[in-house]
C-alpha positions, 0 to 999 in steps of 0.5 A: 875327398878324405875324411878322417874323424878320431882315429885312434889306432894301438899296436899290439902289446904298446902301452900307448897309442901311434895315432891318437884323435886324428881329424882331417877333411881335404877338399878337392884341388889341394895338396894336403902336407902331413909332416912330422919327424920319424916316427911321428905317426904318419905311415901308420896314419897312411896304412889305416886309410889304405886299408893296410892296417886296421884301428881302434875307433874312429872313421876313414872315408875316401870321396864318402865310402868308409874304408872298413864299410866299404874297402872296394869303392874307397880304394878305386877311388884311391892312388898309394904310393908307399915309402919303400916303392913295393913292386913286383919285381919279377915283373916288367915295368909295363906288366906290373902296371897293367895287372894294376890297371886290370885291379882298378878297372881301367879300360884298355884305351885309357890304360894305354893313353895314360900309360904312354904319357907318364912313360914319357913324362918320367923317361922310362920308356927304355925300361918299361919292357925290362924285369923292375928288378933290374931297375934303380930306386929311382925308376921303381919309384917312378913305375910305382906312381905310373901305377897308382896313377894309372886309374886317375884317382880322385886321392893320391896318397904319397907316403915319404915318395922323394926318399933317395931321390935325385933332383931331377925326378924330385922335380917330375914327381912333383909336376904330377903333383901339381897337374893332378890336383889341377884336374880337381883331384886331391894329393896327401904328401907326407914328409918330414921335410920342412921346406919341400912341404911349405913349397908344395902344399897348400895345408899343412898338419904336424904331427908328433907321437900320434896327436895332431899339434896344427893345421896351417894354411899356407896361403895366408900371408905370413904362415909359412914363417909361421910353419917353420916356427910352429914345426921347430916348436912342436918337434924341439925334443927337452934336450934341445930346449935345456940346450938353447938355455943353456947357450943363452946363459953362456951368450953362445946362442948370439 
């Protein structure tokens, strides 16, 4: 379903390198955690496979088409939501999916099957004829995943999707989650939350200054403890570890 294989990807003018010898193979039916503090490389990660930024070396495919090769068949075959719910906000909720639906191909029975059930399922149905701009974070969060699930993806990309979200469409949005990958399609999450990613996720990978530290699954009895441990581990900054020495010398870690 994704393929990445030693991605390396520089900014302009940085002395080293976001995103460095990443590999990732997701299969179908599974939701792929990516964790990582702020700043461990995951949006960078996200862009580069959108297409959204190019990189340095290495290969991307979505379900086989390489996204520098092949941009057009990578991204029909691809859902994004990114971490700021970017929408157009002069536009109503259900022109902003529909000029989406025109973009990915979607004919007009489905576009409007699809459009109704996830109205329903995220309770917009009283704003979807209102500009977005007079929406709540949490309703251009929702439309904007109403959009990138208006095409029926085999990938969805989710790039931190429950910032400042109340729990109840926390909640919604990963019901999606899960009855997408159901239907055999694949979800890649990125978060930096620990306990939300062990609850959802059957893989995971951690992620810090770019290089890729484990990969776990979560079905295997025990891993989850495993997680937590192997995430505290990998993203303990030299002042904590100075810190939790020093409180066992002065018997304060007890």
């Amino acid at each position: 379903m994704l393929e990445i294989e030693h991605l390396y990807k520089k900014y302009r003018n940085s002395e080293r390198f976001s995103v460095e010898d990443l590999n990732l193979v997701l299969q179908p039916g599974e939701i792929f955690g990516f964790l990582g503090q702020n700043g461990a490389g995951k949006s960078t990660t996200i862009k580069c496979l959108t297409g959204i930024y190019p990189f340095n070396s290495g290969t991307i495919k979505i379900c086989g088409h390489d996204i520098q090769k092949d941009p057009i068949n990578a991204k029909l075959n691809m859902g994004y939501v990114p971490d700021n719910h970017s929408v157009y906000e002069k536009l109503t909720g259900r022109e902003y999916v529909n000029f989406l639906a025109d973009v990915y191909r979607v004919n007009k029975r489905d576009r409007n099957e699809r459009f109704d059930k996830y109205v329903h399922q995220f309770k917009l149905a009283h704003a979807v004829d209102s500009q977005i701009k007079s929406y709540s974070h949490g309703m251009k969060q929702k439309i904007s995943i109403i959009g990138a699930l208006i095409h029926n993806p085999k990938l969805w990309v989710l790039d931190e999707p429950m910032m400042g979200l109340d729990h109840q469409s926390m909640i919604e949005i990963l019901k999606r989650m899960h009855d997408h990958c159901l239907d055999g399609n694949t979800v890649f999450f990125s978060s930096h939350n620990l306990d939300l990613v062990s609850k959802v996720c059957d893989r995971v990978t951690i992620i810090k200054d770019g290089v890729q530290q484990a990969t776990i699954d979560l079905h295997v009895k025990g891993n989850k403890e495993t997680l937590e441990n192997t995430f505290v581990k990998i993203t303990a900054t030299e002042q904590d570890m100075i810190n939790a020495t020093t409180d066992d010398i002065f018997g304060m870690g007890r």
